[in-house]
BAPAKOL-759666 format. One record per residue (C-alpha): z, y, x. Coordinates in Angstrom, 1 decimal. Each point is the difference from the previous one (the first is absolute). Last residue first. Layout:
N
REC        Z        Y        X
REC        Z        Y        X
...
//
This chain:
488
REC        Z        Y        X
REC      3.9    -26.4    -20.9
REC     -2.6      2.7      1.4
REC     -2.4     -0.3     -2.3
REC      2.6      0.4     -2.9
REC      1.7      2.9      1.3
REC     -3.8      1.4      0.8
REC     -0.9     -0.3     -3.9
REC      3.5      1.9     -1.0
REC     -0.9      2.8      1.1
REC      2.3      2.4      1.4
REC     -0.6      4.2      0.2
REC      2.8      1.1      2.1
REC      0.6     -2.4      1.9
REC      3.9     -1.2      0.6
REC      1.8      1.0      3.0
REC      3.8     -0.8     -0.2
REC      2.9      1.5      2.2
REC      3.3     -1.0     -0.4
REC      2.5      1.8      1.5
REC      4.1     -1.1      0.3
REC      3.0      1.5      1.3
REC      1.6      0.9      3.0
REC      3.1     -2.6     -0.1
REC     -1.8     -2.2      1.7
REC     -3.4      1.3      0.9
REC     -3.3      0.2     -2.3
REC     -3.5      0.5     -0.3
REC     -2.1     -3.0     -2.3
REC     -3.7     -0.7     -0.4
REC     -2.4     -1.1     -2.7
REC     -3.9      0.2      0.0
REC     -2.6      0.2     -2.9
REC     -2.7     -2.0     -1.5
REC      1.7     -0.6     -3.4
REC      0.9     -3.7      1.3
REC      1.7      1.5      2.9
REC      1.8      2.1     -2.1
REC      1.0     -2.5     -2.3
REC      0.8     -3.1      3.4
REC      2.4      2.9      1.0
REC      1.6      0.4     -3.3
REC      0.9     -3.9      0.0
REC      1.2     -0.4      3.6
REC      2.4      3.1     -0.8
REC      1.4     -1.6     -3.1
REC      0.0     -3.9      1.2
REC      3.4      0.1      2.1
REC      1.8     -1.5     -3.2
REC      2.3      2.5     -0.7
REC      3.4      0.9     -1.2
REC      1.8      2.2      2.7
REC      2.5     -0.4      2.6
REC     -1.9     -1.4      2.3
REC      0.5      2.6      3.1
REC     -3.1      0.8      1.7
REC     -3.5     -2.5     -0.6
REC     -2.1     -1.8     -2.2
REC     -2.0     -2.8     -0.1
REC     -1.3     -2.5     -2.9
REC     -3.7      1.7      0.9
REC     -0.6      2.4      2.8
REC      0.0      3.3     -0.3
REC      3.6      0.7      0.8
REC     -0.9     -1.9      3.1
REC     -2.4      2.7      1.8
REC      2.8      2.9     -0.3
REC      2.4     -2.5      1.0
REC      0.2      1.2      3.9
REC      0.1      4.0     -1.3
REC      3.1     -0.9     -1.6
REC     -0.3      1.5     -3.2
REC      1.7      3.1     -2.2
REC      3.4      0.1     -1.8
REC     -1.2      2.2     -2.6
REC     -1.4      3.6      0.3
REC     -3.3     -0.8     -1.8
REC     -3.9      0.8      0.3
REC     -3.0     -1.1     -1.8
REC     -2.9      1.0      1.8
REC     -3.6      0.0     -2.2
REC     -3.8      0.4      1.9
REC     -2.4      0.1     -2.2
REC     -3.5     -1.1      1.7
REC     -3.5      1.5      0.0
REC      0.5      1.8      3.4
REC      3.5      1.2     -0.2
REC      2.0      0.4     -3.4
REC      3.4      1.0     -0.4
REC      2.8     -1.2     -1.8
REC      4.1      0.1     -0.5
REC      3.2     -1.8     -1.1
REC      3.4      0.7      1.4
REC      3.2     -1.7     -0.8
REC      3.6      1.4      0.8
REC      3.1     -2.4     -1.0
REC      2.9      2.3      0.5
REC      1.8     -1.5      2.7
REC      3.5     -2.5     -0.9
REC     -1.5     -3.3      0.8
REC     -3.6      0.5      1.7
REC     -3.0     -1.0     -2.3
REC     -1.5     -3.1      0.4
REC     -0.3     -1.1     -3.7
REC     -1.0      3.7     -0.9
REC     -3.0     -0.4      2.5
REC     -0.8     -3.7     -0.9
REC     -0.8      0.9     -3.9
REC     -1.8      3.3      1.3
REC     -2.4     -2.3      2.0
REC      0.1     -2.8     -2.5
REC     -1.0      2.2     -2.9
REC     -2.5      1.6      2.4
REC     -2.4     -3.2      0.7
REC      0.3     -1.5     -3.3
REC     -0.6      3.3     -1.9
REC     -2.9      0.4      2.3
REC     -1.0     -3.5     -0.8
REC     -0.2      0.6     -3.7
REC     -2.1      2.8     -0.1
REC     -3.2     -1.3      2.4
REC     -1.2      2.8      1.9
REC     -1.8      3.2     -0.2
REC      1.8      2.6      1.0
REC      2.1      3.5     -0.5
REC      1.8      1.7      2.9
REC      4.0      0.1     -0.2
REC      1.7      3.4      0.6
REC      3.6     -0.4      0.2
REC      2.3     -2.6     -1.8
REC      3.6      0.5      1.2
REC      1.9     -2.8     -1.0
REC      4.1      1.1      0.0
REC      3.1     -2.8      0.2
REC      3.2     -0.1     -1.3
REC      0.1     -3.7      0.6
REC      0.8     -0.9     -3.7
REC     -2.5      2.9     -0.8
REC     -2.9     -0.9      1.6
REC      0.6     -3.8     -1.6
REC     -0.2      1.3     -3.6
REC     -2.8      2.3      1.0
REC     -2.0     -3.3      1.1
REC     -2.5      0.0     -2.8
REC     -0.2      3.6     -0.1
REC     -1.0      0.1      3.7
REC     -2.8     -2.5     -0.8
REC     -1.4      2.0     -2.7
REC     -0.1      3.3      2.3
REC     -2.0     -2.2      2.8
REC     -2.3     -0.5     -2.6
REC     -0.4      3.1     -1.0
REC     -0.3      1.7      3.5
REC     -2.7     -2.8      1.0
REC     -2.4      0.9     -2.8
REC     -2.2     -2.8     -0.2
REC     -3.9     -0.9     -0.2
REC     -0.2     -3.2     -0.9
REC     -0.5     -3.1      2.2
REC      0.1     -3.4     -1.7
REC      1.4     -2.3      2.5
REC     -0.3     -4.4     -1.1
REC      3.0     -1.7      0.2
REC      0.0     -3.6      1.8
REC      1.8      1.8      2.5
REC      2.9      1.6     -2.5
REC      0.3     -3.7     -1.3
REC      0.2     -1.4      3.7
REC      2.8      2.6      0.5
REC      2.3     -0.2     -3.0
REC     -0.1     -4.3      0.3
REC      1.0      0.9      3.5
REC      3.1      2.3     -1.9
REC      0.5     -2.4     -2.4
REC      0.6     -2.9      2.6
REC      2.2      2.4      2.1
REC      2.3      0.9     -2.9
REC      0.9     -4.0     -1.2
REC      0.2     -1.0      3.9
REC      2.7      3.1     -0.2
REC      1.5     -1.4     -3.1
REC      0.2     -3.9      1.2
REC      1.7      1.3      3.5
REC      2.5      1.4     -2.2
REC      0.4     -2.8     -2.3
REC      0.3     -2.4      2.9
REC      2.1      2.6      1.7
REC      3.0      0.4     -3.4
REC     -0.4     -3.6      0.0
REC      1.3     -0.9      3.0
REC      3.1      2.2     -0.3
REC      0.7     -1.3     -3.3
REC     -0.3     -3.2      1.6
REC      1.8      1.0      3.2
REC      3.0      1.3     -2.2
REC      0.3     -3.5     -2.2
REC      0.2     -1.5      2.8
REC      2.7      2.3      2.0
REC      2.0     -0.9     -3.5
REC     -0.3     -3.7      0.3
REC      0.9      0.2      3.8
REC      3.2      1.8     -0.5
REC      1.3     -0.3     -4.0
REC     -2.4      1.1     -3.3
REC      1.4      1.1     -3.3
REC     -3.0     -0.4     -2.6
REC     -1.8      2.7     -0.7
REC      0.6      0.8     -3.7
REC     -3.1     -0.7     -2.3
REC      2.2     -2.6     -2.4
REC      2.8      2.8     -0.2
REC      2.8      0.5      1.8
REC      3.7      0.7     -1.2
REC      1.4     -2.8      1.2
REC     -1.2     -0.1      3.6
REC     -2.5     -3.0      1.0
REC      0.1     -2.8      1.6
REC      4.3     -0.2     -0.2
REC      1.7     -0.8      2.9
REC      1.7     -3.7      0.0
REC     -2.8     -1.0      3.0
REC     -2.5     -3.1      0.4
REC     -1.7      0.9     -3.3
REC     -0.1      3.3      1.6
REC     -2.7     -0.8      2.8
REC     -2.3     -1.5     -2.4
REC      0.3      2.9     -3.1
REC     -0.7      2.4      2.7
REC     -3.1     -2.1      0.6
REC     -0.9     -0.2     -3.7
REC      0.5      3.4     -0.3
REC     -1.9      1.1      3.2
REC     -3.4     -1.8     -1.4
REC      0.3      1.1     -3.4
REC      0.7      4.0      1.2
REC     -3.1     -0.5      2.2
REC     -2.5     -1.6     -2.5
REC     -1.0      3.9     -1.0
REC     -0.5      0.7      3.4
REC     -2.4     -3.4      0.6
REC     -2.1      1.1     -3.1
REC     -0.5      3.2      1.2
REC     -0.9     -1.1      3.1
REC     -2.3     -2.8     -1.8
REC     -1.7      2.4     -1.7
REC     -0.7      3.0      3.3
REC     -1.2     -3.6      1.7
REC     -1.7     -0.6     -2.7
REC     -1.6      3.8     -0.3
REC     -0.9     -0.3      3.7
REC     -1.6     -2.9     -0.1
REC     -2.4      1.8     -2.3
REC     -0.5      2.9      1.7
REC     -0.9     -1.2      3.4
REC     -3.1     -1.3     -2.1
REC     -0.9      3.4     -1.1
REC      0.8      1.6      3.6
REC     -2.3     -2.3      1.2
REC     -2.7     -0.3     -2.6
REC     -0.2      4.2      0.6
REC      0.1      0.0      3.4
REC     -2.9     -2.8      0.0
REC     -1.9      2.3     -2.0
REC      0.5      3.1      1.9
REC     -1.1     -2.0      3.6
REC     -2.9     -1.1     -2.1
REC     -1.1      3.0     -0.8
REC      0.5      1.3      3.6
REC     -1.9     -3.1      1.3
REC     -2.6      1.2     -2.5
REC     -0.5      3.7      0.8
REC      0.3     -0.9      3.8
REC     -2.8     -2.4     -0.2
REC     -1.9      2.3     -2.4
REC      0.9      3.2      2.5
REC     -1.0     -2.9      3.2
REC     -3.0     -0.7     -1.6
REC     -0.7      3.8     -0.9
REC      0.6      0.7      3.7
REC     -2.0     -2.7      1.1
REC     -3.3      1.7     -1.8
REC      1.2      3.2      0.8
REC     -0.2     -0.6      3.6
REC     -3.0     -1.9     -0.1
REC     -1.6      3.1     -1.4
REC      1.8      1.9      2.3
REC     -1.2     -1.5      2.9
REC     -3.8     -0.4     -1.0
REC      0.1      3.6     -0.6
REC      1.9      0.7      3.4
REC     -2.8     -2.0      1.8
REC     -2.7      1.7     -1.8
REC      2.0      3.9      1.0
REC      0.2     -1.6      3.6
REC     -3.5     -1.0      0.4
REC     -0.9      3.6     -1.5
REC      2.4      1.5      2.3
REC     -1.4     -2.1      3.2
REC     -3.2      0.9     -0.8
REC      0.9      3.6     -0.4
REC      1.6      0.0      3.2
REC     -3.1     -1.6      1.8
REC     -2.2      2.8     -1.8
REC      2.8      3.0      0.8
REC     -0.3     -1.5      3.8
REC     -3.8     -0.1      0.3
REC      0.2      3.8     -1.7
REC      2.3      1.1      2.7
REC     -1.8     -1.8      2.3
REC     -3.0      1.4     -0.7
REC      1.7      3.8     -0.4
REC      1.7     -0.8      3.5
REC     -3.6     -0.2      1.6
REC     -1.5      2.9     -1.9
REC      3.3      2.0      1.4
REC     -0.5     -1.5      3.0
REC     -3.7      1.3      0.0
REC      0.8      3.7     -1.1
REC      2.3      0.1      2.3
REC     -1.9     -1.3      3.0
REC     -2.8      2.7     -1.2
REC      2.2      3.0     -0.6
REC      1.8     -0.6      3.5
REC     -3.3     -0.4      1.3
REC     -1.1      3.6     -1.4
REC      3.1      1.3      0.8
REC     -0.7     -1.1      4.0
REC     -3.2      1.3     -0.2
REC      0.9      3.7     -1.7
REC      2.8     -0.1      2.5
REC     -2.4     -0.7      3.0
REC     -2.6      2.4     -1.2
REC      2.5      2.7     -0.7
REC      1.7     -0.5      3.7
REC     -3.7     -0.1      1.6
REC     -1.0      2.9     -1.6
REC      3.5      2.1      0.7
REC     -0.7     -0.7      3.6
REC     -3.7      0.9      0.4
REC      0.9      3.0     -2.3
REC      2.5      0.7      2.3
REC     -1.8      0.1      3.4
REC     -2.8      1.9     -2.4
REC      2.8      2.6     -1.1
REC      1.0      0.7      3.6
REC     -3.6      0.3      1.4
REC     -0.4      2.7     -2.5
REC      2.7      2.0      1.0
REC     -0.5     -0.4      3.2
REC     -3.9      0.6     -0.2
REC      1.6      3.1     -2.5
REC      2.1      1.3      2.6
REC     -2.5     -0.2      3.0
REC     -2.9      1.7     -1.8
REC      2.6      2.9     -1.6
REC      0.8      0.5      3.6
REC     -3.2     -0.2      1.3
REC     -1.2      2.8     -2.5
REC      3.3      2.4      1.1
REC     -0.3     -0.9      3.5
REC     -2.1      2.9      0.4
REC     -3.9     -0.1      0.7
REC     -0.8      0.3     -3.7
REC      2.4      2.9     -0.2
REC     -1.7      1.6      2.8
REC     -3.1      0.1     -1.7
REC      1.5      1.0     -3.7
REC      1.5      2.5      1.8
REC     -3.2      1.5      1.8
REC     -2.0     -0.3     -2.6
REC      2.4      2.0     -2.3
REC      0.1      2.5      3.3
REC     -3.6      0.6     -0.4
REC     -0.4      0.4     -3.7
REC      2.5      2.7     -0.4
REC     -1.4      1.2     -3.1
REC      3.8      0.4     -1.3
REC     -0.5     -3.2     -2.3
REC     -1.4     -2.1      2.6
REC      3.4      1.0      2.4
REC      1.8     -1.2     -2.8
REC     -1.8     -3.1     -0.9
REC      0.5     -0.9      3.9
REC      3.8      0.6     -0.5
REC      0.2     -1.7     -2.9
REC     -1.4     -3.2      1.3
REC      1.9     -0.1      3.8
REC      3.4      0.8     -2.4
REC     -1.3     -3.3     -1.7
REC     -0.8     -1.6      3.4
REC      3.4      0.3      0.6
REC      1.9     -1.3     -3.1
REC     -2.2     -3.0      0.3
REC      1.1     -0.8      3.5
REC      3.8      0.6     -1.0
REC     -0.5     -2.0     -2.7
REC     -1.7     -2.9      1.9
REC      2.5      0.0      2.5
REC      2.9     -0.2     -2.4
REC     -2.1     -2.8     -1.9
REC      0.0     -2.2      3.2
REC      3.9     -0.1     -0.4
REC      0.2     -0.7     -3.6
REC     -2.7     -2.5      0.7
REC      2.3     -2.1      2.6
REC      3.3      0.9     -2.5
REC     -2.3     -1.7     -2.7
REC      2.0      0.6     -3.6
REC     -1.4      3.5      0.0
REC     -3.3     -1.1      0.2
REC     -1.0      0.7     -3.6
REC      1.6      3.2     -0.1
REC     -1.7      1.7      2.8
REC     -2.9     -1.4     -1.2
REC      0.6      2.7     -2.9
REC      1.3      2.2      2.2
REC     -3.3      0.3      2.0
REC     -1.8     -0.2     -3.5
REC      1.6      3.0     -1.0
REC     -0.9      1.9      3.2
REC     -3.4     -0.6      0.0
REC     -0.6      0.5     -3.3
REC      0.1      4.1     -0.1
REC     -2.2     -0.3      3.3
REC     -3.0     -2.1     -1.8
REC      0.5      2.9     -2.8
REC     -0.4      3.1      1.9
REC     -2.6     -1.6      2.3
REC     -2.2     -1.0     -3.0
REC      0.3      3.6     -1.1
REC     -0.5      1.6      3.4
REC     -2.9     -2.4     -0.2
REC     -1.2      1.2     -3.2
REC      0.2      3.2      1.3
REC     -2.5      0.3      2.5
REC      0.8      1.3      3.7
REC     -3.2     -1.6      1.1
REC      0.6     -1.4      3.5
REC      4.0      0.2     -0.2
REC      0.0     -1.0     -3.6
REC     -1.3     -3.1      0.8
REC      2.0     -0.6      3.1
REC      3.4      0.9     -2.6
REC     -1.4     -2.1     -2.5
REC     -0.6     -2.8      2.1
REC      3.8      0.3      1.8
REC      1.4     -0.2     -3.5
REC     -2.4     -3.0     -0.7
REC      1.0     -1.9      2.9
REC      3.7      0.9     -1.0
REC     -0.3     -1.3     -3.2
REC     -1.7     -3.1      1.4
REC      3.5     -0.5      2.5
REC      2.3      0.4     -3.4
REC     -2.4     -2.8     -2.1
REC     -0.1     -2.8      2.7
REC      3.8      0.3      0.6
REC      0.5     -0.2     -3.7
REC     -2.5     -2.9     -0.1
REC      1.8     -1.6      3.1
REC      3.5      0.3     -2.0
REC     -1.6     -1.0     -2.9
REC     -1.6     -3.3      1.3
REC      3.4     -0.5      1.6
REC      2.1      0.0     -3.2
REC     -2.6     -2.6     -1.4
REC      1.7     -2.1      2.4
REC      2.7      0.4     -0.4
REC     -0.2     -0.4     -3.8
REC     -1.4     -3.5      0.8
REC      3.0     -0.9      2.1
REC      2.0      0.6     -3.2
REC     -2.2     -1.6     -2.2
REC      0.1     -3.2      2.3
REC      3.8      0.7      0.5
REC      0.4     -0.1     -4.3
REC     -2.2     -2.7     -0.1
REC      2.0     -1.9      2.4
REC      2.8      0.8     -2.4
REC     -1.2     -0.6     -2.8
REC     -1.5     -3.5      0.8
REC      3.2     -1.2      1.5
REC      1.9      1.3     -2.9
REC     -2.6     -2.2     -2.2
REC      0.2     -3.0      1.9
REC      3.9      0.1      0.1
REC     -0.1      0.4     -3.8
REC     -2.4     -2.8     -0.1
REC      2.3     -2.3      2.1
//
C-alpha cells in the first residue's frame, strides 16, 4: 500500500510539474512576444528621432534595436512551434515585421542622402499602412492565445498540484493509520509470544520432570525385566541338567531293560538269547514288537536329547543377552579398519572353506564402545559366509562414510539374499527366516540390532532372493557413553 502511495504521489507530482512547466512556457512565450514588439517600438523611435535630428546615437540605437528584431522573431518562433494556431498567427506577424523593417531602412536611407522630405513621407505612409495594424492584430492574437492557455494550463497545474497534495495527505495518514496498527498488532503478538514462550517453559519443565519419571520407571522395569531373565534362564537350568541326568541315566539302563525282556520272550522259545560269540554289552537279539520297541526308544531318546541341547543353547544365549545389558559401554576412540581386519583373520579359516573374498574398503574412525563393534560385525560377516550361495565365489564387501556427525558402514554379500517380506522378522528374537539349513538360534541379528541401538545408532537391511544381502548401520560418530545410560 505504501509503494502504491508513493507511485501515486510521483506520478501526480510528475503531471503537477508537468502542468507547471506549461505554464511557465506561456509566461515566456508572452515575454518573448513582449520583448520582439518593444524592439520594434524602439527601432521605429530611433528611426523618428533620427529623422528630426539626424544624430548618431539614434542611428546607433536603430542599428541595434533592428539587428534584434529578427532574432527574437525566430526565437518566439521557436517557442510556439508546437501551437499550429500560433504558428499560423506568427506567419502574419513575420510578414508584418519584415515590412515595416524594409519601411525602417528605407526611411534611414532617404535621411542618410539628405532627403529629409521623402523620409517623412515614408515613414508617414508607413504608419498609415497595414504594416503597424498588422503587427497590432498578430501580436493581440498571439497574445490572446497564450492568455486562453495560460488560463488553461493554470487551472490544470492547480488542480494536479491539489489533487497530489491530497493524495500526499490521505497517504501520509493511512500510512500513520497502518503504522498504529502495525505497532498495536506487533504489541498483541508479542504478548501472545511472551505468553507462549512462559507457557512453553512451564511445559517443558513438566515435560522433563515426567520424562525423567518415566526414564527411571523405564530404567527400573528394564532392570528388572534383565533380572528376572536372568533367575529364569538360571532356574530353567537346573531342571534341565536332571532331566539331561536322568536321560543319560535312562540310555544307559536301556541295554538292562531290553535284555531282561528279550530274556522273557525267549524263555518261552528253544532259540538262544543271545549269539555265541557275544559279549556282555551285545545287543540282545530282538523279534517284531520287541525290536520296533527298542527302535522307538532309541528313537525317543535321540529327540529328548535333542530337544534338551537346543533348550541347553537358548538358555545360554538369553543368559548372553541380559549379561551383555547389564554391561556398562566404555567408548574409546577406535580404528574401524583394524578392527574389522582382526575379525576377518578370525574367520579366514571359514573364508576359505567357502572360497570366499572380504573386501574391506575405506572405513572411518569413531568413538564407540570396542567390544560391541566386534559383536555387531563378527555376526554380520559370521551370517554372510553362513548364507553364501552353494557353488558362487563367496564375495563380501565392507565400507564407510560419514554424513552429518555419523559413520555410515554397509556390509555387502552375494549370498542367497532375503525375502523382502522377512526383512522385519530376521530382527526379531528366536526367528529366522529362508531355508533352515543352518545352525542357529534366531538371536544373532536380534542381538546386533539391540548393540547398535544401544550405541545410539540405526540398523537396516537391502536385499532380494537370490540378489544378495546389504546391511547398513549408522553409528555416531563421537558416542558418549553418559547419554547411553540416560537413555536406557
Amino acid at each position: 500500500m505504501l509503494v502504491a502511495i508513493s507511485v501515486t504521489s510521483v506520478l501526480l507530482v510528475n503531471k503537477a510539474r508537468d502542468a507547471s512547466g506549461l505554464v511557465v512556457h506561456t509566461v515566456e512565450v508572452e515575454s518573448q512576444l513582449s520583448n520582439l514588439l518593444l524592439e520594434i517600438r524602439r527601432a521605429e523611435s530611433a528611426t523618428r528621432a533620427y529623422l528630426l535630428t539626424s544624430a548618431p546615437q539614434f542611428l546607433a540605437e536603430y542599428e541595434t534595436a533592428a539587428a534584434n528584431i529578427l532574432p527574437a522573431a525566430d526565437q518566439l518562433a521557436k517557442i510556439t512551434s508546437d501551437n499550429p494556431v500560433q504558428v499560423q498567427n506568427y506567419a502574419k506577424l513575420r510578414a508584418a515585421i519584415e515590412h515595416r523593417l524594409t519601411e525602417f531602412a528605407r526611411g534611414i536611407d532617404r535621411i542618410k542622402n539628405n532627403d529629409v522630405a521623402t523620409s517623412v513621407k515614408v515613414l508617414r505612409e508607413g504608419t498609415a499602412t497595414g504594416a503597424v495594424r498588422a503587427i497590432a492584430e498578430a501580436g493581440r492574437d498571439m497574445r490572446a492565445e497564450e492568455d486562453r492557455l495560460f488560463a488553461l494550463r493554470t487551472q490544470a497545474a492547480d488542480r494536479a498540484q491539489v489533487l497530489a497534495s491530497s493524495v500526499t495527505i490521505a497517504g501520509s495518514g493511512l500510512v500513520i493509520a497502518l503504522a498504529g496498527f502495525s505497532v498495536f498488532l506487533v504489541r498483541r503478538s508479542s504478548r501472545a509470544r511472551d505468553e507462549a514462550e512462559t507457557k512453553l517453559r512451564d511445559n517443558n519443565l513438566n515435560l522433563e520432570a515426567a520424562i525423567d519419571e518415566r526414564t527411571a520407571d523405564l530404567r527400573e522395569a528394564n532392570d528388572e525385566i534383565q533380572r528376572f531373565a536372568y533367575i529364569v534362564s538360571h532356574d530353567l537350568r537346573s531342571p534341565l541338567v536332571n532331566i539331561m541326568g536322568f536321560t543319560s541315566e535312562l540310555e544307559e539302563l536301556r541295554s538292562d531293560i531290553f535284555r531282561r525282556i528279550a530274556t522273557l520272550s525267549r524263555e518261552q522259545s528253544d532259540s538262544p538269547l543271545v549269539p555265541e560269540n557275544a559279549t556282555d554289552t551285545a545287543e540282545p537279539l530282538l523279534e517284531g514288537a520287541d525290536k520296533q520297541l527298542s527302535e522307538d526308544f532309541t528313537e525317543a531318546l535321540g529327540f529328548i536329547k535333542s530337544s534338551i541341547g537346543k533348550m541347553d543353547r537358548l538358555i545360554s544365549a538369553i543368559l548372553n543377552l541380559t549379561r551383555e545389558g547389564r554391561r556398562e559401554f566404555q567408548p574409546v576412540r577406535i580404528d574401524t579398519r583394524e578392527l574389522m581386519e582382526g575379525i576377518v583373520s578370525t574367520v579366514a579359516h571359514q573364508v576359505a572353506e567357502a572360497q570366499a573374498n572380504i573386501l574391506i574398503g575405506e572405513l572411518p574412525q569413531i568413538v564407540s564402545d570396542r567390544l560391541a563393534l566386534e559383536q555387531i560385525f563378527s555376526n554380520l560377516i559370521d551370517n554372510a559366509l553362513k548364507y553364501l550361495k552353494t557353488g558362487v565365489p563367496g564375495e563380501i564387501t565392507v565400507r564407510g562414510r560419514t554424513k552429518l556427525g555419523f559413520a555410515i558402514f554397509e556390509l555387502s554379500d552375494n549370498g542367497r539374499g532375503i525375502d523382502p517380506k522377512d526383512h522385519r522378522r530376521i530382527f526379531e528374537l528366536f526367528r529366522r527366516a529362508g531355508t533352515q539349513d543352518k545352525p542357529g538360534q534366531g538371536i544373532g541379528l536380534a542381538h546386533v540390532r539391540a548393540l547398535v541401538r544401544r550405541l545410539g545408532g540405526t540398523m537396516s537391511v537391502a536385499s532380494e532372493l537370490h540378489q544378495g544381502s546389504t546391511f547398513t548401520i549408522t553409528l555416531p560418530i563421537n558416542w558418549s557413553a553418559k547419554r547411553n545410560t540416560e537413555k536406557r
